[in-house]
ZADO-1210 file (C-alpha; in nm, 4 decimals, padded with zeros to 6 digits):
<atoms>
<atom x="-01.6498" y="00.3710" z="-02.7975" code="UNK" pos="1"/>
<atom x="-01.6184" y="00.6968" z="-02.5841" code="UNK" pos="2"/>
<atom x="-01.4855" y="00.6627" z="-02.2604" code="UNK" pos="3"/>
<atom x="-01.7274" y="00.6976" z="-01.9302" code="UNK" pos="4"/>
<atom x="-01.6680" y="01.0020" z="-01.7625" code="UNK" pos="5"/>
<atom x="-01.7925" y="01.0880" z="-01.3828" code="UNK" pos="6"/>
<atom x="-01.7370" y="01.3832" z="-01.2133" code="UNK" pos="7"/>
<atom x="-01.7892" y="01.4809" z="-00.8080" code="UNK" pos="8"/>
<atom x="-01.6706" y="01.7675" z="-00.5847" code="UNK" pos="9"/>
<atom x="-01.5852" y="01.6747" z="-00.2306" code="UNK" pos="10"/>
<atom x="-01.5572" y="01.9952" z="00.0207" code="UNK" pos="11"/>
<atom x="-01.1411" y="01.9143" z="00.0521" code="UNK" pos="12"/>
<atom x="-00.8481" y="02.0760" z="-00.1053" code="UNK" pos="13"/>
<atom x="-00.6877" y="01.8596" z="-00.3753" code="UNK" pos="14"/>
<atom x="-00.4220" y="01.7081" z="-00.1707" code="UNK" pos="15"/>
<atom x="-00.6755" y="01.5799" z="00.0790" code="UNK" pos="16"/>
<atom x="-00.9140" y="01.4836" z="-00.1596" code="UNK" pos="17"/>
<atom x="-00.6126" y="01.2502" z="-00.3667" code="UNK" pos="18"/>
<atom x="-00.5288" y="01.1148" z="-00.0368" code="UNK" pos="19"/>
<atom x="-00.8736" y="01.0038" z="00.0180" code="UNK" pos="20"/>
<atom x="-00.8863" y="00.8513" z="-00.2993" code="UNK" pos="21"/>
<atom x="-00.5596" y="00.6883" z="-00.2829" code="UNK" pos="22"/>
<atom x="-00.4336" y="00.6318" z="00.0437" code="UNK" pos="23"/>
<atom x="-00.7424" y="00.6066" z="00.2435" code="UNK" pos="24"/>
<atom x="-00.9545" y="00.3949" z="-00.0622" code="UNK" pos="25"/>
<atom x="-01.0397" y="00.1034" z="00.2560" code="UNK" pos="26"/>
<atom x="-01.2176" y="00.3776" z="00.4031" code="UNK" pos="27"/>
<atom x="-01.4996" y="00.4023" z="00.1185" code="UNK" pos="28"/>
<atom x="-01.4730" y="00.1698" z="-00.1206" code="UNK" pos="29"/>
<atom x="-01.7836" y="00.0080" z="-00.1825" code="UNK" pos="30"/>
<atom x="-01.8742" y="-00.3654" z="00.0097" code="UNK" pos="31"/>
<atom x="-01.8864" y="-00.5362" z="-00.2917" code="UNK" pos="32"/>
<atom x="-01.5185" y="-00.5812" z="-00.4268" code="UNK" pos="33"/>
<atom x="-01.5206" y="-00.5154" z="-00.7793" code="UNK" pos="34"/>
<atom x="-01.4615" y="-00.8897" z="-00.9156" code="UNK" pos="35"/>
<atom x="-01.8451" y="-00.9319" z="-00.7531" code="UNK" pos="36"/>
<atom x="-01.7338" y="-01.1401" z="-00.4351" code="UNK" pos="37"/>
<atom x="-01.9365" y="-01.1605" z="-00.1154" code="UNK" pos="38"/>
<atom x="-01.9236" y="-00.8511" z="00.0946" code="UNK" pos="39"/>
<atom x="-01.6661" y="-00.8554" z="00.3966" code="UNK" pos="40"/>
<atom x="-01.4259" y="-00.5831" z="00.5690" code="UNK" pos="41"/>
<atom x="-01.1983" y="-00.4497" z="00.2841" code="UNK" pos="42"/>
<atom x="-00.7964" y="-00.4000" z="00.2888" code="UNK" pos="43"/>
<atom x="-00.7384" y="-00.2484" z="-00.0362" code="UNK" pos="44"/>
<atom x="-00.3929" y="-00.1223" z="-00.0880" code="UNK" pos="45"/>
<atom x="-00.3507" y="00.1918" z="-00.3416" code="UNK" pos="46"/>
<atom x="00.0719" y="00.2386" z="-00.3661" code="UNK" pos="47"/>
<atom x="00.1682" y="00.5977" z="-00.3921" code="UNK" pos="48"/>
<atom x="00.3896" y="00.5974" z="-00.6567" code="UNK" pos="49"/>
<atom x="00.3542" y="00.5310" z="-01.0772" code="UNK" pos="50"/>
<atom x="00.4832" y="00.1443" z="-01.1548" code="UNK" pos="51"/>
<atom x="00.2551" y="00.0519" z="-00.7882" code="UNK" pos="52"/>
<atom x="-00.0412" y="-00.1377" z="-00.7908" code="UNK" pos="53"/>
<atom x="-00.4248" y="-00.1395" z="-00.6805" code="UNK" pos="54"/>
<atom x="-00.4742" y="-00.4180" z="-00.4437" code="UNK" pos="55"/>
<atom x="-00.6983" y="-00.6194" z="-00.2383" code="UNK" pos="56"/>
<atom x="-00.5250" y="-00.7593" z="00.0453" code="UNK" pos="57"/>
<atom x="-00.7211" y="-01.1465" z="00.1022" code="UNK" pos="58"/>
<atom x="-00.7734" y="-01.3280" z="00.4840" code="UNK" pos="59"/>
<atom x="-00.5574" y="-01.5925" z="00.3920" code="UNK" pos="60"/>
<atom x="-00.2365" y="-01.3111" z="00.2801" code="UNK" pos="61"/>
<atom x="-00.2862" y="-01.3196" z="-00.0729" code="UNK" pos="62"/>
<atom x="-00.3350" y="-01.0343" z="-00.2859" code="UNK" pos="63"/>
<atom x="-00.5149" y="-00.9580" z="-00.5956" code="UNK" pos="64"/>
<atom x="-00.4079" y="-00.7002" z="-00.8469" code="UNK" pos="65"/>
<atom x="-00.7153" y="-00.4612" z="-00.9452" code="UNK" pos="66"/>
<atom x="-00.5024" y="-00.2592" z="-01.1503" code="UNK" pos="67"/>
<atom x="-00.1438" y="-00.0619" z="-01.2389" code="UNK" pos="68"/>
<atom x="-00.0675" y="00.3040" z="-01.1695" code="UNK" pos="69"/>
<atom x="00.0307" y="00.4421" z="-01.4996" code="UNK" pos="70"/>
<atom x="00.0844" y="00.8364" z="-01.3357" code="UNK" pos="71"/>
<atom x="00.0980" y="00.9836" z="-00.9975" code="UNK" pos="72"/>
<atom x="00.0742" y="01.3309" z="-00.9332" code="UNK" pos="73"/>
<atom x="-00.0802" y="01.3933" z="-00.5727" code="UNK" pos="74"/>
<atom x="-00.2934" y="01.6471" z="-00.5797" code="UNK" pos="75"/>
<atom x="-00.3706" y="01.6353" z="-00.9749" code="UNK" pos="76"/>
<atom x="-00.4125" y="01.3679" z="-01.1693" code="UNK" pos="77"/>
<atom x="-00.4019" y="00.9531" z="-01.1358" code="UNK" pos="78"/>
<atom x="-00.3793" y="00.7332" z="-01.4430" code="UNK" pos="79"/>
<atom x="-00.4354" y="00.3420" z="-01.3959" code="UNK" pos="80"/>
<atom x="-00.5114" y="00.0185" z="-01.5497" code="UNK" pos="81"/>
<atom x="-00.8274" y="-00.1638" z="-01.4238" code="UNK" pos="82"/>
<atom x="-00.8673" y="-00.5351" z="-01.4603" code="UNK" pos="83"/>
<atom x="-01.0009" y="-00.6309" z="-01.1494" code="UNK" pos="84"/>
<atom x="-01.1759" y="-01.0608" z="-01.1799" code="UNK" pos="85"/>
<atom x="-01.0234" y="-01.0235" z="-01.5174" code="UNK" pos="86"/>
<atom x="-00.6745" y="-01.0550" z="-01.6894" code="UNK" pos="87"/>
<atom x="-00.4390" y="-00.8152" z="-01.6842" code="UNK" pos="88"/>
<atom x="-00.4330" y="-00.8484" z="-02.0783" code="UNK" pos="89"/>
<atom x="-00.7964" y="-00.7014" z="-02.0443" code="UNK" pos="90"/>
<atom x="-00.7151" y="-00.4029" z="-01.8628" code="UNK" pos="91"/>
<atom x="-00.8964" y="-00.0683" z="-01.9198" code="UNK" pos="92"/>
<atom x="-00.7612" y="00.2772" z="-01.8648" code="UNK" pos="93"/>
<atom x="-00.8841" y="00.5445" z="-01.5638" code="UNK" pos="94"/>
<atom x="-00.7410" y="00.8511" z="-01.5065" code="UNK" pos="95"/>
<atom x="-00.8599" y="01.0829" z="-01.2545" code="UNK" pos="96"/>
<atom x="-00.7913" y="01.4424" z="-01.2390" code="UNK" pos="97"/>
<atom x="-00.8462" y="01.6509" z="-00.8946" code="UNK" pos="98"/>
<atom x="-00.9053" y="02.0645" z="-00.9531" code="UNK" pos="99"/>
<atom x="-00.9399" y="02.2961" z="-00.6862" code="UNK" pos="100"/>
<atom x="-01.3047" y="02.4776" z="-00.6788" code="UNK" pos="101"/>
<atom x="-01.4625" y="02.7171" z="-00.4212" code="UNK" pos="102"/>
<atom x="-01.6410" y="02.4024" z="-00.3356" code="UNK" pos="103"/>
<atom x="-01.3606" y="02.2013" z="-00.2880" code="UNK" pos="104"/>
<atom x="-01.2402" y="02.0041" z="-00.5602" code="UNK" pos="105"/>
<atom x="-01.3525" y="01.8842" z="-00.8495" code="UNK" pos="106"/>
<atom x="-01.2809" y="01.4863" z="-00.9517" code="UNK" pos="107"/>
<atom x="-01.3034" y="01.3660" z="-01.2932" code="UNK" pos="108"/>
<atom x="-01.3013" y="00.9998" z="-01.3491" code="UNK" pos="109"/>
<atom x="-01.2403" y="00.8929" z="-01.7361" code="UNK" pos="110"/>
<atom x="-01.2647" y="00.5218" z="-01.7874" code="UNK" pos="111"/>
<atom x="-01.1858" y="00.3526" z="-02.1449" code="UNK" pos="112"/>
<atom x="-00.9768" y="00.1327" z="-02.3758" code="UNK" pos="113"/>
<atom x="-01.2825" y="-00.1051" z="-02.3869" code="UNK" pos="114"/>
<atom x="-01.2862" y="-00.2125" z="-02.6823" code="UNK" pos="115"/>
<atom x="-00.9609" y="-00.4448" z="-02.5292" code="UNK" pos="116"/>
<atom x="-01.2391" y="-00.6709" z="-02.3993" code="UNK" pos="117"/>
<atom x="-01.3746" y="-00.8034" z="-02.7717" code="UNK" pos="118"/>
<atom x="-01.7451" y="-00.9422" z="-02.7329" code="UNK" pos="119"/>
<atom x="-01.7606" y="-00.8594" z="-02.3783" code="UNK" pos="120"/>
<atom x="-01.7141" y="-00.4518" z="-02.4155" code="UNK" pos="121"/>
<atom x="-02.0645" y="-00.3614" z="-02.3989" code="UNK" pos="122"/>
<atom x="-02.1691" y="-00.5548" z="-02.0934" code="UNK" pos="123"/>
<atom x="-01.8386" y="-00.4579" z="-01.9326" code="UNK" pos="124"/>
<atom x="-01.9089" y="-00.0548" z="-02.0508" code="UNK" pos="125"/>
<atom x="-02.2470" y="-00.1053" z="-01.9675" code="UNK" pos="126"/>
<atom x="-02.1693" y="-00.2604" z="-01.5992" code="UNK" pos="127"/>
<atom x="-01.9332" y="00.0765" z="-01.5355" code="UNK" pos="128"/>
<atom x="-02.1521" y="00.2964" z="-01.5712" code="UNK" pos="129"/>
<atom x="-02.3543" y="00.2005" z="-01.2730" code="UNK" pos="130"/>
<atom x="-02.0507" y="00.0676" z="-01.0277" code="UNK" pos="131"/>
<atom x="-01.8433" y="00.4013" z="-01.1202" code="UNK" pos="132"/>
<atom x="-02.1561" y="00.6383" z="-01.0329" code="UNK" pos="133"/>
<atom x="-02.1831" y="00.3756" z="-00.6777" code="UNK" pos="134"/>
<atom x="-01.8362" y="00.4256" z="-00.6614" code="UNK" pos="135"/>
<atom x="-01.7579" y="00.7732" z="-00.6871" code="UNK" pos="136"/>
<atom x="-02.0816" y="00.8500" z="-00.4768" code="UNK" pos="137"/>
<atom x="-01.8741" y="00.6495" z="-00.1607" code="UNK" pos="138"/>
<atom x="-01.5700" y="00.8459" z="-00.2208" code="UNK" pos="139"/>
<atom x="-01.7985" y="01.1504" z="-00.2293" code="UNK" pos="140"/>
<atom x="-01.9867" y="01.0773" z="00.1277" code="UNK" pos="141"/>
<atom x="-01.6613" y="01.0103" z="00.2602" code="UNK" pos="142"/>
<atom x="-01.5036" y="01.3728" z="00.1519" code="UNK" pos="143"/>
<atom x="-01.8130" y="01.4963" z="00.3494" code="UNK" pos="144"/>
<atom x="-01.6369" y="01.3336" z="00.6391" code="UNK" pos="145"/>
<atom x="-01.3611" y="01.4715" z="00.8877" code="UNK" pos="146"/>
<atom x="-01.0387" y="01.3090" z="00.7510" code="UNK" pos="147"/>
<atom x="-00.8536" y="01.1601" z="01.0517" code="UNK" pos="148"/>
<atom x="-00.4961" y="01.1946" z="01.0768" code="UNK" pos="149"/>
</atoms>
């Protein structure tokens, strides 16, 4: 199976617009969290450095683990695993690669590695497609946005 791929261009340099996808990620994240749980204010953490994680930070203190960073390179490219609601066994791959344009810059999203899931890859496949275009459209509005210090 081919791996989804989404593209956007946000009006920012790369730096900014790796920051926003990283560092910022509370600030436009979609409501939903990913594992489908009821909408509420979001503290996602998004380390800066390869061997980090991808986090949601719960009321209570607890965390769970979306995913791995693989490769950090701020201003270029990302590379994680993505397993949030599901094992870490189950993970898929992302990368995401940020190229300076006249526009801005240009992010590429690449998900695969589905066929990890077995009997599930198709609905899972199928379910990304959607949530990454959702997805990537937030991260986009927010690049339209003055980033705050």
């Amino acid at each position: 199976m081919k791996p989804i791929e989404k593209s956007v261009t946000v009006p920012l340099d790369p730096a900014d617009a790796f920051a926003l996808f990283t560092r910022d990620i509370a600030t436009w994240w979609p409501g939903d969290s990913p594992a489908g749980r009821e909408k509420r204010p979001k503290n996602i953490r998004f380390d800066d450095h390869k061997d980090g994680t991808i986090s949601e930070i719960m009321a209570d203190g607890s965390q769970q683990i979306w995913g791995r960073i693989l490769a950090y390179d701020p201003g270029s490219y990302l590379a994680f695993t993505w397993f949030p609601g599901r094992s870490e066994d189950d993970a898929t791959i992302v990368t995401v690669t940020f190229t300076g344009t006249p526009e801005g810059t240009r992010c590429v999203l690449n998900c695969g590695g589905y066929e990890i899931l077995g009997h599930v890859t198709d609905a899972i496949s199928t379910s990304y497609l959607k949530s990454w275009d959702l997805t990537l459209g937030c991260y986009a509005s927010a690049g339209r946005q003055p980033i705050s210090a």
